[in-house]
py3Dmol code that shows the C-alpha trace and the ligand (Angstrom):
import py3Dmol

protein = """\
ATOM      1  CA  UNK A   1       0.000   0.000   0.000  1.00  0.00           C
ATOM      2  CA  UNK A   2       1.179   3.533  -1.052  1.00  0.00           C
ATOM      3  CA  UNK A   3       2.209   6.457   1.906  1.00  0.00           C
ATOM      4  CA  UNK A   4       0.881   9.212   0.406  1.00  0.00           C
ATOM      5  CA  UNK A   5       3.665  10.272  -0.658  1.00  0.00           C
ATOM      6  CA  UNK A   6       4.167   7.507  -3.357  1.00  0.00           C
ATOM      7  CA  UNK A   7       1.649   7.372  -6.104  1.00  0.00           C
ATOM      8  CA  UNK A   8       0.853   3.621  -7.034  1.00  0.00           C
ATOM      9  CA  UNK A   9       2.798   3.143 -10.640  1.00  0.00           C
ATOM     10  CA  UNK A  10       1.855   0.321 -12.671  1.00  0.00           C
ATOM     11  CA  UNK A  11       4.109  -0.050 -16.176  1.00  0.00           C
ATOM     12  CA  UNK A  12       3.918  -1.832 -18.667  1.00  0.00           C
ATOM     13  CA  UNK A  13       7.570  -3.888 -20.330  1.00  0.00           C
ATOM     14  CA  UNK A  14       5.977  -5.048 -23.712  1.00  0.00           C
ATOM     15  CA  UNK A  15       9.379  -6.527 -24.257  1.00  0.00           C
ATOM     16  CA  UNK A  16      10.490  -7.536 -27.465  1.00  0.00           C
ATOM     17  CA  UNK A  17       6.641  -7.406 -28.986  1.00  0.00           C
ATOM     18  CA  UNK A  18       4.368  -5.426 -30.767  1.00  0.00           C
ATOM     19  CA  UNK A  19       5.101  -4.052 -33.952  1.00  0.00           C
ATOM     20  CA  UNK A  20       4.097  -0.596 -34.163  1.00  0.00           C
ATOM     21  CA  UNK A  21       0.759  -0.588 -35.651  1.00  0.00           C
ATOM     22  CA  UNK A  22      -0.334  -3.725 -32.700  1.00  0.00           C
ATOM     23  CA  UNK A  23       1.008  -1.032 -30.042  1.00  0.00           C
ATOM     24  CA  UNK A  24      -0.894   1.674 -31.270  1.00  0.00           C
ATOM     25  CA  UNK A  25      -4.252  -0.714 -31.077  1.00  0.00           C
ATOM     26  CA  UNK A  26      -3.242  -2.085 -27.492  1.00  0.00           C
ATOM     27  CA  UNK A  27      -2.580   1.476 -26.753  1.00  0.00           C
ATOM     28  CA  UNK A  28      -6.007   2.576 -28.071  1.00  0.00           C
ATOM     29  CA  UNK A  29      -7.656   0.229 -25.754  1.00  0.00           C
ATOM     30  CA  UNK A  30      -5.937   0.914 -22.642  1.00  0.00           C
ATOM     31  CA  UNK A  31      -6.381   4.782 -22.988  1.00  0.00           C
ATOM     32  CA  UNK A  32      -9.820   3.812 -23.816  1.00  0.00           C
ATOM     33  CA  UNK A  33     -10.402   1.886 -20.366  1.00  0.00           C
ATOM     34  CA  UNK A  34      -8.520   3.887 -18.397  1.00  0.00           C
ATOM     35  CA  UNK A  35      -6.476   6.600 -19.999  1.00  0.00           C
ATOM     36  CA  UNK A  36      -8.246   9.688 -17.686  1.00  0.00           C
ATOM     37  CA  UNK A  37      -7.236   7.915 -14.429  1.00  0.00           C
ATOM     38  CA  UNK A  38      -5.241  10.261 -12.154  1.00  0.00           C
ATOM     39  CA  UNK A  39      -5.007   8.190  -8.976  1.00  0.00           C
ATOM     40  CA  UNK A  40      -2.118   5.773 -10.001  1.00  0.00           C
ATOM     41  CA  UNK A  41       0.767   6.107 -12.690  1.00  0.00           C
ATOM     42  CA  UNK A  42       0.338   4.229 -16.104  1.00  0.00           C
ATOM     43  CA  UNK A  43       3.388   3.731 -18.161  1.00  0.00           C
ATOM     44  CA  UNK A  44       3.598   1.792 -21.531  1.00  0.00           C
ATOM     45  CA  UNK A  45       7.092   0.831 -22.642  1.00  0.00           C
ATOM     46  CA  UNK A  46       6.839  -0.382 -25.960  1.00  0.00           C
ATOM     47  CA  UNK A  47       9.748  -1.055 -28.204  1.00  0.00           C
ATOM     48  CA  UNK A  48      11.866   1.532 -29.738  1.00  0.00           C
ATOM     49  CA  UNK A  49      10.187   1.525 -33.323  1.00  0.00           C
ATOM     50  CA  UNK A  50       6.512   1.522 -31.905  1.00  0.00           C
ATOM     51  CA  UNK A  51       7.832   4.754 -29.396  1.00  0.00           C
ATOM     52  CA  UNK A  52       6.696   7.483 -31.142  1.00  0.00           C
ATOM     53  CA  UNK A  53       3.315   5.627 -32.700  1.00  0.00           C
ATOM     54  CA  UNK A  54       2.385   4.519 -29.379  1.00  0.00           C
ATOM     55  CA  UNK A  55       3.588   7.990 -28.171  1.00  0.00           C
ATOM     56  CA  UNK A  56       1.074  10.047 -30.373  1.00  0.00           C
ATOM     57  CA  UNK A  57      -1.847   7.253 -29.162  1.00  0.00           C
ATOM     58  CA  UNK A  58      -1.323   8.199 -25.729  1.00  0.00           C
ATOM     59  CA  UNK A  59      -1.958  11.701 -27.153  1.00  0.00           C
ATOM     60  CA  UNK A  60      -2.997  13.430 -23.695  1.00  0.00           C
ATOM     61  CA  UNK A  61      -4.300  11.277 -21.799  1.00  0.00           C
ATOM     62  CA  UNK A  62      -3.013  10.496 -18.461  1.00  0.00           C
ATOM     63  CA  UNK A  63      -0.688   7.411 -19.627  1.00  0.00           C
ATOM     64  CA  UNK A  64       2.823   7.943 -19.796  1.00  0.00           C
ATOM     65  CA  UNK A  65       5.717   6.642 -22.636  1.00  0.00           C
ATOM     66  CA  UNK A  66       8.752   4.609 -21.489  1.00  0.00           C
ATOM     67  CA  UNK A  67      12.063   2.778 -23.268  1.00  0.00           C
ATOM     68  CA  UNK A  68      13.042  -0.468 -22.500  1.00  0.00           C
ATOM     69  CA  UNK A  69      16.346   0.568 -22.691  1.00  0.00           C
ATOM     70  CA  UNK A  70      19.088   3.271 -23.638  1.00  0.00           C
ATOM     71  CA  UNK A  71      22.664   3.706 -24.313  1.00  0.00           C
ATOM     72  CA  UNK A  72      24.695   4.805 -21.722  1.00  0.00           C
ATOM     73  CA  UNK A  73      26.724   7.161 -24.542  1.00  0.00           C
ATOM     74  CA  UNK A  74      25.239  10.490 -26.040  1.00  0.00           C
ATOM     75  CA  UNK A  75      25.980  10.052 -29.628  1.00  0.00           C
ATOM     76  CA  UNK A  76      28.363   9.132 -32.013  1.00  0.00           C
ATOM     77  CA  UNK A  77      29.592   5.519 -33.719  1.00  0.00           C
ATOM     78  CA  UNK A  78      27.697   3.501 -31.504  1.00  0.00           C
ATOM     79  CA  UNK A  79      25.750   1.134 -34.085  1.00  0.00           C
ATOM     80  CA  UNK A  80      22.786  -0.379 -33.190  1.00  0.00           C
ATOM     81  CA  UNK A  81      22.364   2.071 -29.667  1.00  0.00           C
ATOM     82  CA  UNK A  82      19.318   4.808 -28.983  1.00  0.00           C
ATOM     83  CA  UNK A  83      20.888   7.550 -26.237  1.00  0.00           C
ATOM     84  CA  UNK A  84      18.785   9.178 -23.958  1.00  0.00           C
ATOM     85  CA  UNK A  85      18.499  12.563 -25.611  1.00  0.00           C
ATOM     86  CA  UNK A  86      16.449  10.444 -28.611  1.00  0.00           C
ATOM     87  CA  UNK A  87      13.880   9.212 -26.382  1.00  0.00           C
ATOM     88  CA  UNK A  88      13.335  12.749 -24.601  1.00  0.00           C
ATOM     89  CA  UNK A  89      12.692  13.965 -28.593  1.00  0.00           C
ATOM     90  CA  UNK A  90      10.183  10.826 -28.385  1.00  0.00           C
ATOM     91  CA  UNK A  91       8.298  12.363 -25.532  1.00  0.00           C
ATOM     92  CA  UNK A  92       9.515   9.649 -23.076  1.00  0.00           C
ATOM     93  CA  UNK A  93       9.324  10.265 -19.349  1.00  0.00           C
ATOM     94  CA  UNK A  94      10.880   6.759 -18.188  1.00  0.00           C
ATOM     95  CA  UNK A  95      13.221   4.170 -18.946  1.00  0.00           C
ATOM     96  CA  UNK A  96      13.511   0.646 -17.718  1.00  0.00           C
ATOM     97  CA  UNK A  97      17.812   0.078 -16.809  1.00  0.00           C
ATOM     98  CA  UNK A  98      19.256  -2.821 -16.024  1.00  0.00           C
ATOM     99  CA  UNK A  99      16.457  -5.389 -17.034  1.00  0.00           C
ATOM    100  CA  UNK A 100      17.574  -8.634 -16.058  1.00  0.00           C
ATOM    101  CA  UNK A 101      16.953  -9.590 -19.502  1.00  0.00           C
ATOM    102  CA  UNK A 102      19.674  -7.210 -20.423  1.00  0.00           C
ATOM    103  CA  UNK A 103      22.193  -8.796 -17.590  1.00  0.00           C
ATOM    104  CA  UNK A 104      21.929 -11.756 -18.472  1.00  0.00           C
ATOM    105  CA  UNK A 105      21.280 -12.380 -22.279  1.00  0.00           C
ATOM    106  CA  UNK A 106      23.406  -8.976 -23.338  1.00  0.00           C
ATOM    107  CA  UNK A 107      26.055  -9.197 -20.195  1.00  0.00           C
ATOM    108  CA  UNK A 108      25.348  -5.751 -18.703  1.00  0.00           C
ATOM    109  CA  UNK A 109      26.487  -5.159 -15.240  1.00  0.00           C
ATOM    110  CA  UNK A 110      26.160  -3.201 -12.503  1.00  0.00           C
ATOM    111  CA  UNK A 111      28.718   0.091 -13.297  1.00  0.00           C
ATOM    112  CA  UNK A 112      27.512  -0.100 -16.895  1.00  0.00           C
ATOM    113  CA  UNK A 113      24.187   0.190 -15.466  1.00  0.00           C
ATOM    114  CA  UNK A 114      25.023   2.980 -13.196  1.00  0.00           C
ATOM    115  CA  UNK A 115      26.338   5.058 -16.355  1.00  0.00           C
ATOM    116  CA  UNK A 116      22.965   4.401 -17.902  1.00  0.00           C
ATOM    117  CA  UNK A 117      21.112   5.440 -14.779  1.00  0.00           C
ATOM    118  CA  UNK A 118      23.361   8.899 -14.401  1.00  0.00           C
ATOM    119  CA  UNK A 119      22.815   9.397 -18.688  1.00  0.00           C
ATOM    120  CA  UNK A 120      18.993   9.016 -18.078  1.00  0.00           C
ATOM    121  CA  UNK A 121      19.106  11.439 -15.002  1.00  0.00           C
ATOM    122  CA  UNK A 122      21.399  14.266 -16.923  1.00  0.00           C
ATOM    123  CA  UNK A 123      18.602  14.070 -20.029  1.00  0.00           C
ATOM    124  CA  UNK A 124      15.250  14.588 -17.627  1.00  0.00           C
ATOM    125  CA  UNK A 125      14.584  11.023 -18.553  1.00  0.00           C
ATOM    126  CA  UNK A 126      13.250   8.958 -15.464  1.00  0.00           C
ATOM    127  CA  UNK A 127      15.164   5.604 -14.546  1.00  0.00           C
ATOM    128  CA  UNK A 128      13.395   2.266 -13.795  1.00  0.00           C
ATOM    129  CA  UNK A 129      16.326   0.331 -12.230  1.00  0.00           C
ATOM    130  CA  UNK A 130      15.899  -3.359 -12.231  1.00  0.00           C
ATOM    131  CA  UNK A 131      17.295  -5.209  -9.425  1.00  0.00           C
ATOM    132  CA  UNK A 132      16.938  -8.957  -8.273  1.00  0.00           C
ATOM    133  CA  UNK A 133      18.816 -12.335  -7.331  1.00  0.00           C
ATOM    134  CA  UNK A 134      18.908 -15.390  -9.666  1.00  0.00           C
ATOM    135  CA  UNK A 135      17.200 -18.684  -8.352  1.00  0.00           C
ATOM    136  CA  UNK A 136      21.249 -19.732  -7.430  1.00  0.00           C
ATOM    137  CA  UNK A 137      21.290 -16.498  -5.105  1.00  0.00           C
ATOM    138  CA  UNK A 138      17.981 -17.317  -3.664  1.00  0.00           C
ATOM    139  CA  UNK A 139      19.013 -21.029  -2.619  1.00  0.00           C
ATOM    140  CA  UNK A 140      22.490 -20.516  -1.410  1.00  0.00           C
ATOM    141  CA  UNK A 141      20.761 -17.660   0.921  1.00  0.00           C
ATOM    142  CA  UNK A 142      22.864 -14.194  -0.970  1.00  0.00           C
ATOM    143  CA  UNK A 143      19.749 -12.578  -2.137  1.00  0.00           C
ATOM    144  CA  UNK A 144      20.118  -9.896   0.595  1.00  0.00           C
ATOM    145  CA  UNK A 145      24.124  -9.460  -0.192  1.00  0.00           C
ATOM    146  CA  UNK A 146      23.286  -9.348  -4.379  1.00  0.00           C
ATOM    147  CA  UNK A 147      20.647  -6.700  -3.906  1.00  0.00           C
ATOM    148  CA  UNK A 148      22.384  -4.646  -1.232  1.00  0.00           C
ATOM    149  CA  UNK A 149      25.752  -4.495  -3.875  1.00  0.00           C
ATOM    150  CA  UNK A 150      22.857  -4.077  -6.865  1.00  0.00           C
ATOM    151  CA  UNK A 151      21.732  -1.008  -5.151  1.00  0.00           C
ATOM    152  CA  UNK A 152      24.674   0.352  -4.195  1.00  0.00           C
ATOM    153  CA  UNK A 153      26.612   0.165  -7.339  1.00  0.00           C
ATOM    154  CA  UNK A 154      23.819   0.835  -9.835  1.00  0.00           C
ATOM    155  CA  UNK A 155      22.981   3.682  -7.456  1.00  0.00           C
ATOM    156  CA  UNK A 156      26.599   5.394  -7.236  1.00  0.00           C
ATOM    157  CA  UNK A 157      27.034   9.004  -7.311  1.00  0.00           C
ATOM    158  CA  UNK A 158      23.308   9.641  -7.351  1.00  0.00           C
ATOM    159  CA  UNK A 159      22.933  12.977  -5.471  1.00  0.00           C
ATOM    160  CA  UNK A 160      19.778  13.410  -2.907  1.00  0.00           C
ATOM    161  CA  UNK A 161      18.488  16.500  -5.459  1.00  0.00           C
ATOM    162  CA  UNK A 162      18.132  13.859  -7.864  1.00  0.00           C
ATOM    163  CA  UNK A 163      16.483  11.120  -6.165  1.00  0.00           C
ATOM    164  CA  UNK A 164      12.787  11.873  -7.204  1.00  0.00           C
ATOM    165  CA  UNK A 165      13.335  11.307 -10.495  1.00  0.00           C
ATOM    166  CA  UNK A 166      13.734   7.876  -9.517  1.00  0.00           C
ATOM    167  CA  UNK A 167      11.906   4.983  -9.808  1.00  0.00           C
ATOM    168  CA  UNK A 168      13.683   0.862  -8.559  1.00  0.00           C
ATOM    169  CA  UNK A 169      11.824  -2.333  -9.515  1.00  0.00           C
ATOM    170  CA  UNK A 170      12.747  -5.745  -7.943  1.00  0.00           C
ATOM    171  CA  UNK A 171      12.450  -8.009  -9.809  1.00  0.00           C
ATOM    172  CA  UNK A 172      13.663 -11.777  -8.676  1.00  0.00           C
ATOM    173  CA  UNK A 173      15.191 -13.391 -11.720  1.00  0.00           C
ATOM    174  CA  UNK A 174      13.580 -16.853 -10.894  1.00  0.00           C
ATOM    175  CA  UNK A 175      10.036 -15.121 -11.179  1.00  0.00           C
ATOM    176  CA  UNK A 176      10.205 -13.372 -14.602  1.00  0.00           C
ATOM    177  CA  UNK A 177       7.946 -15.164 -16.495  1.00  0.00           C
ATOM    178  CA  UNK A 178       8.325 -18.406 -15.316  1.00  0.00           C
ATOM    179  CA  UNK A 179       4.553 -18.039 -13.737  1.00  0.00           C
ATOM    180  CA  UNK A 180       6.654 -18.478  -9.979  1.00  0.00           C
ATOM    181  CA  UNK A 181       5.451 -15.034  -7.639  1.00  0.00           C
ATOM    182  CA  UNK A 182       7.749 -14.175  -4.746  1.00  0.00           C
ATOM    183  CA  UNK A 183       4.838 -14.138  -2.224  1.00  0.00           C
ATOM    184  CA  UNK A 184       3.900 -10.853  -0.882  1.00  0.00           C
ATOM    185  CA  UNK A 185       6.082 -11.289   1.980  1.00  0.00           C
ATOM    186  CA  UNK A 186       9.159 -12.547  -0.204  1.00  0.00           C
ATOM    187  CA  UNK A 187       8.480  -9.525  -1.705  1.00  0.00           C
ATOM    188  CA  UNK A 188       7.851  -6.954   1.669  1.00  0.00           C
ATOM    189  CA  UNK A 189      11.336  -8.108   2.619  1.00  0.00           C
ATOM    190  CA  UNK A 190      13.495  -7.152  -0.250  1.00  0.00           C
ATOM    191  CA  UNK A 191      11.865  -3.903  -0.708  1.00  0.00           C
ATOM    192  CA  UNK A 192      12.060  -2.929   3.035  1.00  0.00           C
ATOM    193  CA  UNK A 193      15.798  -3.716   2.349  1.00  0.00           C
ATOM    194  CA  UNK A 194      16.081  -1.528  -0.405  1.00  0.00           C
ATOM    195  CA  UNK A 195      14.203   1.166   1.006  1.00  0.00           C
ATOM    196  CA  UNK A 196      16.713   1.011   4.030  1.00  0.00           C
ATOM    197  CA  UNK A 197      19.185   1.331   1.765  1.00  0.00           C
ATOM    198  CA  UNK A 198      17.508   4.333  -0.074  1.00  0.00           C
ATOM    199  CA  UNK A 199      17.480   6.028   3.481  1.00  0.00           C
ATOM    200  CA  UNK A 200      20.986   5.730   3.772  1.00  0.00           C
ATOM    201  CA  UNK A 201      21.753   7.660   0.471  1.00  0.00           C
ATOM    202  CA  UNK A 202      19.552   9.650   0.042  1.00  0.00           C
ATOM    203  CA  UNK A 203      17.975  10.362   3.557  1.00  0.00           C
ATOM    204  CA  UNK A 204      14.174   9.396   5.237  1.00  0.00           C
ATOM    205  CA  UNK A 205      12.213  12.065   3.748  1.00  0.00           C
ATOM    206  CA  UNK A 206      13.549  11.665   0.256  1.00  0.00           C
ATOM    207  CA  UNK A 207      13.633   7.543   0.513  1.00  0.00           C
ATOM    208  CA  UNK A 208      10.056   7.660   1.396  1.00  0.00           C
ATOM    209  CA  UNK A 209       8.986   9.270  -1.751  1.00  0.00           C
ATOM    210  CA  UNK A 210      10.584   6.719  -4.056  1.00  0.00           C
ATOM    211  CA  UNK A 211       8.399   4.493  -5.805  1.00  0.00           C
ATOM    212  CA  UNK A 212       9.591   0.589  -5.223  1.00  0.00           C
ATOM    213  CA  UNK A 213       7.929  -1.464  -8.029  1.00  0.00           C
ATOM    214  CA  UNK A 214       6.840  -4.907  -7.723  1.00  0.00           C
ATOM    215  CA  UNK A 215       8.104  -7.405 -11.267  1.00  0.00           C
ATOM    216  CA  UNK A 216       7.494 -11.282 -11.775  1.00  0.00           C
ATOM    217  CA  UNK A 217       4.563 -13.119 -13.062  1.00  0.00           C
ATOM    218  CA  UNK A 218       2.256 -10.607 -11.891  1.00  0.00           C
ATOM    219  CA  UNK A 219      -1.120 -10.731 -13.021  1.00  0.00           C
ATOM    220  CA  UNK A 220      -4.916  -9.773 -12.091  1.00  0.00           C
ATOM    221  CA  UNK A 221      -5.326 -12.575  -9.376  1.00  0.00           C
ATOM    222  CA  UNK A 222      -1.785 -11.810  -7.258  1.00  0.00           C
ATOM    223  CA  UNK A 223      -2.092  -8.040  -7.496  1.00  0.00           C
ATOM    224  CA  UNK A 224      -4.102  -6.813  -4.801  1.00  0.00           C
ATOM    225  CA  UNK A 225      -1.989  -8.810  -1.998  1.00  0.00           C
ATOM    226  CA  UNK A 226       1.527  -7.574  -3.550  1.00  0.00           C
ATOM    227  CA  UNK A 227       0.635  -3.986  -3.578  1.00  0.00           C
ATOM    228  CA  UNK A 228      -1.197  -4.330  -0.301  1.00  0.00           C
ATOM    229  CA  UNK A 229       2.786  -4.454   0.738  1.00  0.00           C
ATOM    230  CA  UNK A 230       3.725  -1.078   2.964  1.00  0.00           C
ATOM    231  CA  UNK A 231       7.022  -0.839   0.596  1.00  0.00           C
ATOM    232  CA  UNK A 232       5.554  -2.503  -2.902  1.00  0.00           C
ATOM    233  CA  UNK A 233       4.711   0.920  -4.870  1.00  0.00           C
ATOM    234  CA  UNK A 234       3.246  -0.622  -8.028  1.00  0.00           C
ATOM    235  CA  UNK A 235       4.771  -3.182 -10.624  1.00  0.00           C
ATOM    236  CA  UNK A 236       6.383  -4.194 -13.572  1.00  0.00           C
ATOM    237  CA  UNK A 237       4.372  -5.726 -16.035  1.00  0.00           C
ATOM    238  CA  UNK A 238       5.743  -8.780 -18.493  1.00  0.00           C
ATOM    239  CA  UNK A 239       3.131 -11.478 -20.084  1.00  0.00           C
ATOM    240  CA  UNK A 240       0.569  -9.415 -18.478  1.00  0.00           C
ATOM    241  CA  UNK A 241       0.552  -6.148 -20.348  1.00  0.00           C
ATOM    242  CA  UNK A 242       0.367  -7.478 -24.002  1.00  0.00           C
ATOM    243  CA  UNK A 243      -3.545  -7.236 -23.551  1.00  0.00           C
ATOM    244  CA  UNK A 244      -5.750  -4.798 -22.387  1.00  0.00           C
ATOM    245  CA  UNK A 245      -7.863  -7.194 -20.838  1.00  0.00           C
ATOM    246  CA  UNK A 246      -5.061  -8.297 -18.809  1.00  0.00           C
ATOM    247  CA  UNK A 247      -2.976  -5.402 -17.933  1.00  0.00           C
ATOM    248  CA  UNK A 248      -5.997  -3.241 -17.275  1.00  0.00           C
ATOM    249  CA  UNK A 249      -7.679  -5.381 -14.437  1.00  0.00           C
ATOM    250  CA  UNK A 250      -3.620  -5.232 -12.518  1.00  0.00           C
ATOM    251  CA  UNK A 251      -4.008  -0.901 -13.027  1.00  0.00           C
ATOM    252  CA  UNK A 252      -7.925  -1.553 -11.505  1.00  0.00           C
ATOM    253  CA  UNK A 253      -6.559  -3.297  -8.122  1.00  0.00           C
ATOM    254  CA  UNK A 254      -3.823  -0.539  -8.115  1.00  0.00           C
ATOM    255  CA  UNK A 255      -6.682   2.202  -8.143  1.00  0.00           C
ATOM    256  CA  UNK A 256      -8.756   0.022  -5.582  1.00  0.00           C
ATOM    257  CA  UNK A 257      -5.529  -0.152  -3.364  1.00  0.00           C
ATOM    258  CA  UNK A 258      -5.537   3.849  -3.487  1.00  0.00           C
ATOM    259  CA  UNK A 259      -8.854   4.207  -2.850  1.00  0.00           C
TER     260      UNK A 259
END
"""
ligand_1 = """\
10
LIG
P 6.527 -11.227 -16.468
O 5.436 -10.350 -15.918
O 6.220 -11.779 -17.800
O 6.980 -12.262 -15.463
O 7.792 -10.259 -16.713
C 8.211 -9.434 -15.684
C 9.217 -8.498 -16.239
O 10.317 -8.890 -16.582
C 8.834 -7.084 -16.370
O 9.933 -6.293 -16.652
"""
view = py3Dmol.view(width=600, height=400)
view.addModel(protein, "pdb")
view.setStyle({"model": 0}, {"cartoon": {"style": "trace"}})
view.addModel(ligand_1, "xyz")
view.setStyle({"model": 1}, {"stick": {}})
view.zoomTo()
view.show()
């Protein structure tokens, strides 16, 4: 459950799907169900070639446009990379960083993902920063040790003045879309860990206003109990967001948790 001083986000990781014409109809029907709601954040984060398609869609409503991912450079012969400062000309507010997708399958680490997270700051773009332990971690009892050196170094150098523009998911390797939720304690833990952590950087009152979101198999039916959590601030939507009728009912229990 949200202090009031965090607003409930739910956001949407599309992931490598969607071409851009499918995002603007999936778009279309989420603005349509619930694209003038004010009491929680809604973020899409399509791919980079439906961005600006699924950007216009969103037109102005109250939905907001995230990447999936940026370079950590800003410009030059970097082949294949998008910086920061092209997403900003795409109207993006957000970016997801340090994906665990991106660790694992594209061998990103933690001080790469820390120049990423100061690139996205510097450009008025808003981080998501991924964090989480492996199902190894888990069993061998390190999840606490991973995440506290996660935050840590992914978090370096981040001054308190800029601490509002950010926004941390956890996200336990072992439960990305493998159907396996950390329970809603499981989850309570970790995110009371990284607030603590939050607090030491960047001080209680600032810690206390940074949303914590919630990723892994979530859906409709585990929801409400996850962001009934005092320190689960919304979540990060896989499987779940590639249909309205899917991703809308998980923004619905976010609204009802407000309420
Ligand atoms: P699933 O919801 O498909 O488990 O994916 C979670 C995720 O990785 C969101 O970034």
């Amino acid at each position: 459950m949200p202090t009031p001083a965090r607003k409930l986000l739910i956001a949407g990781n599309w992931k490598m799907n969607k071409n851009a014409s499918e995002g603007v109809e999936l778009t279309a029907d989420i603005v349509g169900e619930v694209g003038t709601e004010t009491s929680v954040g809604i973020v899409l984060c399509p791919p980079f070639t439906a961005l600006e398609s699924v950007g216009r869609t969103i037109g102005d409503s109250n939905l907001q446009l995230g990447a999936q991912d940026m370079s950590a450079e800003s410009a030059g012969a970097y082949t294949g990379e998008v910086s920061a400062e092209m997403l900003r000309n795409l109207f993006c507010t957000f970016v997801i960083v340090g994906h665990s997708e991106r660790r694992q399958l594209f061998h990103e680490d933690d001080a790469l993902i820390n120049r990423k997270v100061r690139a996205a700051l510097a450009n008025n773009l808003r981080p998501i920063v991924c964090l989480g332990e492996t199902l190894d971690h888990r069993e061998e009892g390190s999840t606490e040790k991973i995440i506290d050196h996660q935050v840590r170094t992914c978090l370096a150098g981040i001054e308190p003045e800029q601490a509002d523009q950010l926004v941390l998911a956890y996200e336990p390797v072992w439960a990305i879309g493998t159907g396996r939720t950390a329970t809603p304690e499981m989850a309570q833990e970790v995110h009371a860990q990284i607030r603590g952590l939050l607090h030491e950087q960047f001080g209680a009152e600032r810690a206390e206003r940074i949303r914590i979101l919630y990723g892994g198999s979530m859906k409709a039916e585990n929801a409400a109990e996850l962001l009934a959590q005092p320190d689960v601030d919304g979540g990060l939507i896989g499987g779940a967001s590639l249909a309205a009728r899917t991703f809308v009912p998980i923004v619905r229990a976010a609204i009802a948790e407000t309420g």
